[in-house]
C-alpha positions as CSV (number, residue, x, y, z in Angstrom):
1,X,0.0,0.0,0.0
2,X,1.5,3.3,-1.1
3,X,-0.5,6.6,0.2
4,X,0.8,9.8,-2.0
5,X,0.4,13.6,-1.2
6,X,-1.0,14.6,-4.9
7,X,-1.3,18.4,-3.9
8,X,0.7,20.3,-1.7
9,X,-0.2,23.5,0.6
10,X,1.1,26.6,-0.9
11,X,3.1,28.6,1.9
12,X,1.0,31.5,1.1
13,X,-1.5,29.8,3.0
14,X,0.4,29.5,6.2
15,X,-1.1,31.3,8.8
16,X,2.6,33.5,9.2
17,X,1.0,36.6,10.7
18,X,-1.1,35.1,12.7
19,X,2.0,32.3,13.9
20,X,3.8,36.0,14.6
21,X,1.3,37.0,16.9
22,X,1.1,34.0,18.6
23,X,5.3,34.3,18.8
24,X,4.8,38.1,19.6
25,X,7.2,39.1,17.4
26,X,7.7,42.6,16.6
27,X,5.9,44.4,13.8
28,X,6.1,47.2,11.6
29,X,10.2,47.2,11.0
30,X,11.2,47.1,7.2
31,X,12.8,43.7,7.5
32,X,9.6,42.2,9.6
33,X,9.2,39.7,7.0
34,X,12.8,38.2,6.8
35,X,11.7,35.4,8.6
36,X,8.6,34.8,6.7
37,X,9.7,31.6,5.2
38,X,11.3,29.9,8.4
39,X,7.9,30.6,10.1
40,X,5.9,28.9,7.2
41,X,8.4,25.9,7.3
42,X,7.7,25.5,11.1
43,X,4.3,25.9,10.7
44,X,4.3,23.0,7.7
45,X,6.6,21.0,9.9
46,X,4.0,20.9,12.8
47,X,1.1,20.8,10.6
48,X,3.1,17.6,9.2
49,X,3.5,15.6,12.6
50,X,0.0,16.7,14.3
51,X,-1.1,14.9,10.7
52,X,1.1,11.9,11.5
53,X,0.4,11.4,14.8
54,X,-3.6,11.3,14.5
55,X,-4.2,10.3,11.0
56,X,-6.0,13.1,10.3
57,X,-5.3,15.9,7.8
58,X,-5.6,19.5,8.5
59,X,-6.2,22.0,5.1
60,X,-7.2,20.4,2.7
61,X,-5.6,18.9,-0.7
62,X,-5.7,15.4,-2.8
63,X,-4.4,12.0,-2.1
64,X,-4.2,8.8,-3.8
65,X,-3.6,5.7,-2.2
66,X,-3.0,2.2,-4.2
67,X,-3.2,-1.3,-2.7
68,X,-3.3,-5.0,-4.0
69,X,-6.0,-6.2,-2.1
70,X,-9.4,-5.0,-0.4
71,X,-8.6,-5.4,3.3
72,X,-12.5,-6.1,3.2
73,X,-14.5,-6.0,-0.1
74,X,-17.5,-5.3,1.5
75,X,-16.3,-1.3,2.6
76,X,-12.6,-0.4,2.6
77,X,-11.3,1.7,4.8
78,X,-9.4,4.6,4.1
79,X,-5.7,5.2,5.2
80,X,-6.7,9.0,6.9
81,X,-9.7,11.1,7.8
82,X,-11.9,13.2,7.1
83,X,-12.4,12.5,3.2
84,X,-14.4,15.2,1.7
85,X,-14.8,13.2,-1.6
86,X,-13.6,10.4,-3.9
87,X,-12.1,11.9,-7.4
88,X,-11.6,8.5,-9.0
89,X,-11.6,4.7,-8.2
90,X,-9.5,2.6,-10.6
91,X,-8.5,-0.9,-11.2
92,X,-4.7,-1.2,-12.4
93,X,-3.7,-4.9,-14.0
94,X,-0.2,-6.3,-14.1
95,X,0.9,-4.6,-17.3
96,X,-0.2,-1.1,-16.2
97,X,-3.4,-0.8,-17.8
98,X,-6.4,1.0,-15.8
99,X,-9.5,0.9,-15.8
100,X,-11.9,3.8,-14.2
101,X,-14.5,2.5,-12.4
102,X,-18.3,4.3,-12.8
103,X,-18.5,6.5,-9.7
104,X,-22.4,4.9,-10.0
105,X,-20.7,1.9,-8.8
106,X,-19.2,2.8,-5.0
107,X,-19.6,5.6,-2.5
108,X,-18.3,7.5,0.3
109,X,-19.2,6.5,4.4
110,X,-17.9,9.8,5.7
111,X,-16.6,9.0,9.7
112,X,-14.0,10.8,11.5
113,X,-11.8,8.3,12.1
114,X,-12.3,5.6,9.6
115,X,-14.2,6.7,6.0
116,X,-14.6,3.9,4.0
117,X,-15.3,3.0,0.2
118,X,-18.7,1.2,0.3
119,X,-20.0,-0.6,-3.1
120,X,-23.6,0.1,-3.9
121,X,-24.2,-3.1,-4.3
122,X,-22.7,-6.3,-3.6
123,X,-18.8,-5.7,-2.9
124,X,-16.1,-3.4,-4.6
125,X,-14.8,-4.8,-8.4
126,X,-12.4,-7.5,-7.9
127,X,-8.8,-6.1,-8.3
128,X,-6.7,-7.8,-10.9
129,X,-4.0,-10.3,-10.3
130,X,-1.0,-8.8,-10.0
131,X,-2.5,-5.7,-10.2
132,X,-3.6,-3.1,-7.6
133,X,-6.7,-0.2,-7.1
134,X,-6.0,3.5,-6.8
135,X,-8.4,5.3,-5.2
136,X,-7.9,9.2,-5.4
137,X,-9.3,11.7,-3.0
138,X,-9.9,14.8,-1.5
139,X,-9.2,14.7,2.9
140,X,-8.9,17.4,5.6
141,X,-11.0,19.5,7.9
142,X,-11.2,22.8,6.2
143,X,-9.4,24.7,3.0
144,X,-8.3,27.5,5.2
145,X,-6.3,27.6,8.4
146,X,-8.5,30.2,10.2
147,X,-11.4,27.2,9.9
148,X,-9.8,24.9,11.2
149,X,-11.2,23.2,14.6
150,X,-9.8,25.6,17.4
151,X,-8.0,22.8,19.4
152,X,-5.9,21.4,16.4
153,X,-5.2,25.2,15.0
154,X,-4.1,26.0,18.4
155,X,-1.5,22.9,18.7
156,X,-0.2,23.6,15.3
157,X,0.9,27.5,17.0
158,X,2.5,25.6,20.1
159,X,4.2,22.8,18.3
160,X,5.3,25.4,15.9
161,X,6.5,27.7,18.4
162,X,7.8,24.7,20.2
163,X,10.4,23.8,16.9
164,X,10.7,27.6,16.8
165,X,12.1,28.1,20.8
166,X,14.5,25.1,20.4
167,X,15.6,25.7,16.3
168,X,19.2,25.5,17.6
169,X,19.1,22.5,19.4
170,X,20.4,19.2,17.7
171,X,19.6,17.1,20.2
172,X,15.9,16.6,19.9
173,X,14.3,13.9,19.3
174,X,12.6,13.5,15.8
175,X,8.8,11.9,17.8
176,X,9.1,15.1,20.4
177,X,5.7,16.0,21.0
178,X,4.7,18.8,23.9
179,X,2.5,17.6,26.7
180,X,0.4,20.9,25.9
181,X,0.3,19.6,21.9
182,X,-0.5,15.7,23.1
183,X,-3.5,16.9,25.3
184,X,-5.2,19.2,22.4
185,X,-4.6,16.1,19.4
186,X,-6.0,13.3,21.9
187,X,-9.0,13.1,20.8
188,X,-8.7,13.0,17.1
189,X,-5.8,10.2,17.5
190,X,-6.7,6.8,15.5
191,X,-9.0,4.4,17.4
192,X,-7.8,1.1,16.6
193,X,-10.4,-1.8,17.3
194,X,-10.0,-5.4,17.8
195,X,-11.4,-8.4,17.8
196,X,-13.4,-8.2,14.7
197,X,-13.8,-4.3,14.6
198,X,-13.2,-2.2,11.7
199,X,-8.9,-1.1,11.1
C-alpha cells in the first residue's frame, strides 16, 4: 500500500502573521518579513507531525492511495480522515493498464476516524491479479487555516512555536511531541479496534 500527497499546501496559505502574533514578534520594522519563510516551514513542519500522529489531515488537498487487495471487499477503509470526496476509483492490471471505475458503482461513508469506500451493491470490483486499485481523494478538515477546529489550530501554534524556541538545538528527538500539543490532538488520535472491529 503506497499513500501519496498529490497536492501540496502553498506557503501562502500558512497562517505567518497570525504564527507572529502568537510568537509576539515585533511588527512594523522594514525587514519584519525576513523570517517569513522559516515561520511557514515550522508551521508545515507541525502541521506535518500533528497529521502523522492522528491520522487526520488538516487543510485540505488530494491523495491517492494504491493497494493489491481490499482489506475487506464489503467497505474499505481509508488510510486518513476526514475525506471530503472520492475523485476517481481505478482498477490497475499487471501490465499497467487502468480501468476507471463508474462513480455509480461505489460511495463514500464519511466518519471521523475511519471513512470507507462502500460498493452500492454487492462488494467493490475485484482487483486484478498482479495488479492493484488506486483510489484518489480529497481529505482534511477545512481549505483554510483560520477554519480549522480551534484545538488542532491551536496545537499547530504551540508545536510550531515549540520547533521555533528550540531551532538551535540538535539534540531533539525527531517523535518530540509537547504535553500541551499531546492533550489538544487526543481526541482525534486513530481508534484502533480489535477483535473483529473495523482497522
Amino acid at each position: 500500500m503506497m499513500l501519496i500527497e498529490e497536492t501540496s499546501v502553498p506557503d501562502s496559505d500558512m497562517p505567518v502573521d497570525a504564527f507572529k502574533a502568537h510568537l509576539r514578534l515585533g511588527t512594523g520594522f522594514s525587514d519584519g518579513a525576513v523570517q517569513d519563510a522559516v515561520l511557514a516551514s515550522f508551521l508545515r513542519a507541525a502541521m506535518t507531525a500533528i497529521e502523522a500522529r492522528t491520522g487526520k489531515i488538516l487543510l485540505s488537498r488530494e491523495f491517492s492511495w494504491t493497494l493489491t487487495a481490499w482489506r475487506d471487499p464489503e467497505g474499505q477503509a481509508l488510510p486518513i480522515a476526514p475525506v471530503t470526496d472520492i475523485v476517481e476509483l481505478a482498477l490497475i492490471d499487471g501490465q499497467g493498464s487502468e480501468t476507471v471505475i463508474d462513480a455509480a458503482r461505489y460511495r463514500l461513508e464519511r466518519d471521523l476516524q475511519r471513512p470507507r469506500v462502500l460498493p452500492i451493491s454487492g462488494c467493490l470490483p475485484t482487483i486484478p491479479s498482479s495488479g492493484e486499485a488506486s483510489v484518489t481523494f480529497n481529505a482534511g478538515f477545512s481549505t483554510t487555516f483560520d477554519l480549522l477546529p480551534a484545538d488542532l489550530a491551536q496545537a499547530v501554534f504551540l508545536l510550531a512555536a515549540y520547533y521555533y524556541d528550540n531551532r538551535a538545538d540538535t539534540t531533539m528527538r525527531g517523535d518530540t511531541m509537547p504535553y500541551g500539543v499531546s492533550v489538544l490532538i487526543e481526541r482525534y488520535r486513530a481508534m484502533r479496534l480489535t477483535a473483529g472491529g473495523r482497522a
